[in-house]
N, C-alpha and C positions, 0 to 999 in steps of 0.2 A: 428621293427622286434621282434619278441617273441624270449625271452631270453632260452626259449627251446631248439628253434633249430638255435643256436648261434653255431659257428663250433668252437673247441674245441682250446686253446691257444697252444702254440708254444710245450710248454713242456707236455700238457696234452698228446697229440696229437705223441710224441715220446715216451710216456713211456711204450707200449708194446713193441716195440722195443728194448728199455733198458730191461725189464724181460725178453725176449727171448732172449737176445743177452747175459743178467747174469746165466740164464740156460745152454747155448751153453760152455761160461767160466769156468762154473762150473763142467759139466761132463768132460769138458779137464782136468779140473786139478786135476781132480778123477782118469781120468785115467791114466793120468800121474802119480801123485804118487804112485797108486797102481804097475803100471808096473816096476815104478823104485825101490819100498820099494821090492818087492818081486823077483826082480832079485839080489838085495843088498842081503837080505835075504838067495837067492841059493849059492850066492858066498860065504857068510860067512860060511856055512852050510861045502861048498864043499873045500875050504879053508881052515880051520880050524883056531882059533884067533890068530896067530902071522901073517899067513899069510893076514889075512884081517886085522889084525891091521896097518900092512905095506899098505894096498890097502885104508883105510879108511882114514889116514894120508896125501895120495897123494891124497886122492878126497877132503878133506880140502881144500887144495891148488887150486882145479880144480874151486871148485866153487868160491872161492875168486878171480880166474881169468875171472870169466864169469861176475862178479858183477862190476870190475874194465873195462873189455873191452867194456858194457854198456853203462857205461858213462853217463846216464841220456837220452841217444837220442831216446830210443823206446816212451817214453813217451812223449819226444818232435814229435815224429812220430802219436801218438795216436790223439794229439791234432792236426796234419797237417792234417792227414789222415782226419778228422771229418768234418774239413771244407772246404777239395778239395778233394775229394772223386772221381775223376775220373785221379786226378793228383799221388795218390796214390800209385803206383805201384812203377812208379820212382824214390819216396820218397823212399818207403821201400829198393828198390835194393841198392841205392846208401848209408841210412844209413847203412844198412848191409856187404856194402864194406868198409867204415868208421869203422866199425866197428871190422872188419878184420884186417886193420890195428892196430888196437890200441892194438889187443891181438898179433899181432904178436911181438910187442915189448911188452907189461908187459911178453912175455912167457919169452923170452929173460933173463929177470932181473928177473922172478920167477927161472930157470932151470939155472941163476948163482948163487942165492942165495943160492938152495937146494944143489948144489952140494961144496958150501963153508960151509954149517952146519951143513949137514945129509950125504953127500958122492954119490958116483955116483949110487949105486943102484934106490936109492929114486929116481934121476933125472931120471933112464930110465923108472920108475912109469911115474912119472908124465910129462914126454917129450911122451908114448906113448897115454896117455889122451888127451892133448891138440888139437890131430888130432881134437875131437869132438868141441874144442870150434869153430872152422867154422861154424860146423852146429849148437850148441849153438845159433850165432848168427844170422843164417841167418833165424832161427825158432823164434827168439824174434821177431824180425823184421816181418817177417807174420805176426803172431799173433796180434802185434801191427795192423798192417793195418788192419787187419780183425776186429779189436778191433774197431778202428776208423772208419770205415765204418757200424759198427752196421752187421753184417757179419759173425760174430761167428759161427753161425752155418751151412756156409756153409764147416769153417774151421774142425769142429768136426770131421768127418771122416776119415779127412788124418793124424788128430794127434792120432785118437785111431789106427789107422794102425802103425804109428810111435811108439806107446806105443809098440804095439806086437812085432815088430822088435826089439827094447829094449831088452825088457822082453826071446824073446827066444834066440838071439843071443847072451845075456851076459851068460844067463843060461843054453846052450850046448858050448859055449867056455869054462867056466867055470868045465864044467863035465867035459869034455874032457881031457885039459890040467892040471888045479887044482892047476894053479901057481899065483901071482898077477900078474907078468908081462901081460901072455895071459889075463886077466879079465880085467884090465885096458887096452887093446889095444880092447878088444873087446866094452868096454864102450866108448872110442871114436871112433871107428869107427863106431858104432850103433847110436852116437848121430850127426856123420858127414852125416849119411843117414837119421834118421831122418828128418833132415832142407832138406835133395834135396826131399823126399817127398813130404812136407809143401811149394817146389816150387813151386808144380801143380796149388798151387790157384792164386798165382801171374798173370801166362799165361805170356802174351808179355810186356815185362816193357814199351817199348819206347812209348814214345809218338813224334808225328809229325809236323811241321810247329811252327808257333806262339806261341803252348802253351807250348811245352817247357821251365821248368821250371828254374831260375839261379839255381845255387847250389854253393854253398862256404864252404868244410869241417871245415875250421875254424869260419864261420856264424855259422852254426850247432851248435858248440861244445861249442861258446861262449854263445847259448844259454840253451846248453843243460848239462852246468857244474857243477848248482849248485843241478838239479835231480839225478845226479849223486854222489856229495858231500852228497847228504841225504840218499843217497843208501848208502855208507858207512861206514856214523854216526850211521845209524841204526841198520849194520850191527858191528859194534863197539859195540853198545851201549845194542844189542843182547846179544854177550861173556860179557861183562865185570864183569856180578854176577856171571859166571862160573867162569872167572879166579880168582878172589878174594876169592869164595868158596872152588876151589880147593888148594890155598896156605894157607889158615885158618884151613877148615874141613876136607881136606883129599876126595878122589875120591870118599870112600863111601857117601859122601854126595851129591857129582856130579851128582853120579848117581839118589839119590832119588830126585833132582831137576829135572834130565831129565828126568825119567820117565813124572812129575807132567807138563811140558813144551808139553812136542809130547802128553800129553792129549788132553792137550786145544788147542794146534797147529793145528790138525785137523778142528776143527770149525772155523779155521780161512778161510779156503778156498773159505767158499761163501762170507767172507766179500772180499775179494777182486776180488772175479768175480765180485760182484755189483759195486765196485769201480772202476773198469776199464773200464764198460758199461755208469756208472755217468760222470766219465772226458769226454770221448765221444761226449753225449749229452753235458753237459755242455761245448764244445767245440762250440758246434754250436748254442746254446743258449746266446754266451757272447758277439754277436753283434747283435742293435746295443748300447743295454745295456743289465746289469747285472739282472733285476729282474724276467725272465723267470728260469733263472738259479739257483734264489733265492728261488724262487717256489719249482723248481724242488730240491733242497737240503731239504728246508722243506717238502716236503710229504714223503721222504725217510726217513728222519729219522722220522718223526713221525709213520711212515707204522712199522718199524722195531724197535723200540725204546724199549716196551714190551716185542718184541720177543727174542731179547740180554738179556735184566735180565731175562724171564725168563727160558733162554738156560744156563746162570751161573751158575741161580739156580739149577735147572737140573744136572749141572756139579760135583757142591758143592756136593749136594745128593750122588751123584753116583762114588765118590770116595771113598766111605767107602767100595765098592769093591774091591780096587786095591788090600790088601794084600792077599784076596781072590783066586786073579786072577794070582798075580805076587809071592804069597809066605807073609811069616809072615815078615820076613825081610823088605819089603816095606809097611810095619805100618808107618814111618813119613810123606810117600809121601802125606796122608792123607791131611795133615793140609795143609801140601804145595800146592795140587792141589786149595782146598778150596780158596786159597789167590788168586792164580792166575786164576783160574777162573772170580773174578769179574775185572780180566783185559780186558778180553773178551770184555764188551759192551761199553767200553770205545776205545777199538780197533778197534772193526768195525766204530764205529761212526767217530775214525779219520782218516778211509781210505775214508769214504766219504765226509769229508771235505778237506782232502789233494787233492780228487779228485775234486772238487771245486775249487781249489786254483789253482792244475794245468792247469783245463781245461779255468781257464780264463787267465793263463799265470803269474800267482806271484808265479813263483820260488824260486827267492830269500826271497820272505816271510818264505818259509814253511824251507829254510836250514837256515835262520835263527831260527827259533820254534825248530828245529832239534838240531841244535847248545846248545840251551836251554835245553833238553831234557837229551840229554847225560850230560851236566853237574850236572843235578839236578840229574841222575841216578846214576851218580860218587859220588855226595855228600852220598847218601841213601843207595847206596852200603857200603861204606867207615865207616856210623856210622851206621848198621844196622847188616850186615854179617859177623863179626867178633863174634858179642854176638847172634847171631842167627842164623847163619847157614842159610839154606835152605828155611826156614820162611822168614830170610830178605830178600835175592835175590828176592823172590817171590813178598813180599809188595813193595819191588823197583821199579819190574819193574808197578806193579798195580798202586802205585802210580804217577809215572812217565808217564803212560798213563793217568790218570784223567786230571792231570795237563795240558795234553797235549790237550786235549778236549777243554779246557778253553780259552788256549795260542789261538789254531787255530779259536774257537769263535767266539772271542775277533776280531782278525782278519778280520773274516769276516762282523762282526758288527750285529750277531744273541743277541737277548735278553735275558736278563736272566733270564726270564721263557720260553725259550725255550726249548725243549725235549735233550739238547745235555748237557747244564748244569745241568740237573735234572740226566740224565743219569751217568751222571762224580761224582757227589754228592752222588747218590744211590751207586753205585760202593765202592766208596771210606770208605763210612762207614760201608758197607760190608765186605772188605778185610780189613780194621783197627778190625773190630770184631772178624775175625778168626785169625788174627796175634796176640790180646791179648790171645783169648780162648789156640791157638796154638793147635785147632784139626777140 
């Protein structure tokens, strides 16, 4: 046979798929943050700071209940989805009642806690939020299936609809009333409609005869506990240069870290459309071995490997706007953005290896690496941000992502001249050079 017209291997042969299905992730979570950044925005606006300080406190909590009632299962859902693609539906309904459940008690033990430490006001905040974590989760759960069916963009149109409903219903409750109460009852009930929107793609969950599938909520959870434990190391290991910052430097420092964070934060969002398109595929590349899968991890990162340094770079450059932009006062954010920018290619690289790891099902690999991660970030934190401020928080977490490059590597048993260790390497001596320069 002439090797010409040789039909294309397993993974070559899905990766338009994969770009169009990280296109379809990408414009959702564009639109989605935009609709929720600029409804957050009207409320503060119409609000005024005490009162959204009170609304911003209780959305804390909201989202730590969305992360907690998770559990790890969309992603065990992603990886189902990918390989029983017509079984799909049942999956998603049933983990999304699962998942129902679990917030109905963490709301419980949040809404006794809040009203033992903060007083009843706070609770009726965040007791009128909760209504949304339903649709929280019934909207993950889609997404997931649409994720794992490579489907994304069939999903796109009912999440930017979901975005609009967001967006105007928070922002004429908002006018209207100009209390936190009404703006926090109207963000869950906007996010409790959003998910029955995001139903429409479901259609009829049930399936009939034979193929019905077992289900066992606690099969699920024992498998899906340790993507859930990494969900909340990382989400740990996120605050922890904040809180040490804040007990050292004082809030003004807070704040020019967080400026220099929701920079780079943004750029984050196509690494993790790609990484949710990657598990995917590498769900259905992982039988009935790993090396389609291995393929597919190397062309990605090598396709994108340039493009992260030189988006950093990019980054780097274009910080010497901020005090421009935000005022003279935001002169340190400078050096700070600098540092954390060469977190960036380090980041995306390990959302596409986490997505390797999970799509072939080594969980407890990666909360293991996790587990690693935050410790090393605790140590960095611990001897860095006391004498640095805002610089060290920054090289923490930058370095704490290289490393993490390494760890998950390492793991997967890529070489070291591959593009992931060279990536982790460039980074690293990068953000060591702007934490000595300190501009």
């Amino acid at each position: 046979m002439d090797p010409m017209s040789a039909p294309p291997s397993p993974h070559e042969a899905l990766r338009p798929l994969l770009w169009s299905n990280s296109a379809a992730q990408l414009g959702a979570a564009l639109a989605a943050r935009v609709s929720r950044a600029a409804a957050t925005l009207a409320a503060a606006r119409l609000l005024g700071p005490e009162g959204f300080g009170k609304l911003a406190a209780a959305l804390a909590a909201y989202e730590m209940l969305r992360v907690v009632s998770e559990a790890g299962l969309d992603t065990r859902l992603i990886r189902r989805a990918a390989q029983q693609p017509d079984l799909a539906a049942v999956e998603s309904t049933r983990t999304a009642l699962l998942k129902i459940r679990i917030a109905a008690l963490a709301i419980v033990v949040a809404l006794g806690i809040a009203a033992v430490a903060v007083g009843v006001a706070s609770v009726a905040l965040l007791a009128v939020l909760c209504v949304g974590v339903i649709g929280l989760a019934v909207a993950g759960s889609v997404q997931a299936m649409a994720t794992g069916r490579l489907e994304a963009p069939r999903l796109l149109p009912l999440q930017a609809a979901a975005g609009i409903v967001f967006l105007v219903g928070v922002a004429v409750v908002s006018f209207i009333w100009r209390q936190p109460l009404a703006a926090a009852a109207a963000i869950g009930v906007c996010d409790l409609l959003g998910g029955g929107i995001l139903l429409r793609y479901v259609g009829n969950p049930r399936v009939r005869g034979p193929e019905q599938p077992a289900w066992s909520a606690r099969a699920a959870l024992r498998e899906a506990w340790p993507v859930g434990a990494v969900n909340v190391l990382a989400t740990a290991y996120g605050r922890l240069g904040l809180a040490v910052l804040a007990m050292t430097w004082g809030s003004s420092a807070v704040a020019q870290y967080g400026v220099s964070y929701r920079t780079v934060e943004v750029f984050l969002l196509a690494a993790g459309a790609v990484a949710g398109s990657a598990l995917a595929v590498t769900a259905r590349l992982d039988a009935p071995d790993a090396r389609d899968a291995r393929a597919l991890l190397d062309h990605l990162i090598g396709r994108l490997a340039l493009i992260t340094l030189a988006t950093a770079g990019l980054v780097a450059a274009g910080a010497t706007f901020l005090p421009a932009l935000l005022g003279a006062r935001y002169a340190p954010a400078v050096g700070t953005t600098r540092v954390l920018a060469f977190a960036l290619p380090p980041m995306f690289v390990n959302g596409l290896l986490t997505a390797h790891l999970y799509g072939r099902g080594r969980y407890h690999t990666v909360l293991r690496i996790a587990l690693g991660n935050l410790l090393l970030n605790a140590l960095l934190v611990v001897l860095l941000v006391p004498s640095m401020g805002p610089l060290g928080a920054a090289f923490a977490v930058a370095a704490t992502e290289c490393v993490n490059t390494a760890w998950q590597s390492r793991a997967i048993g890529l070489r070291l001249r591959s593009w992931a260790y060279g990536i982790a390497a460039a980074s690293l001596i990068a953000a060591t050079f702007f934490l000595i320069t300190g501009s």
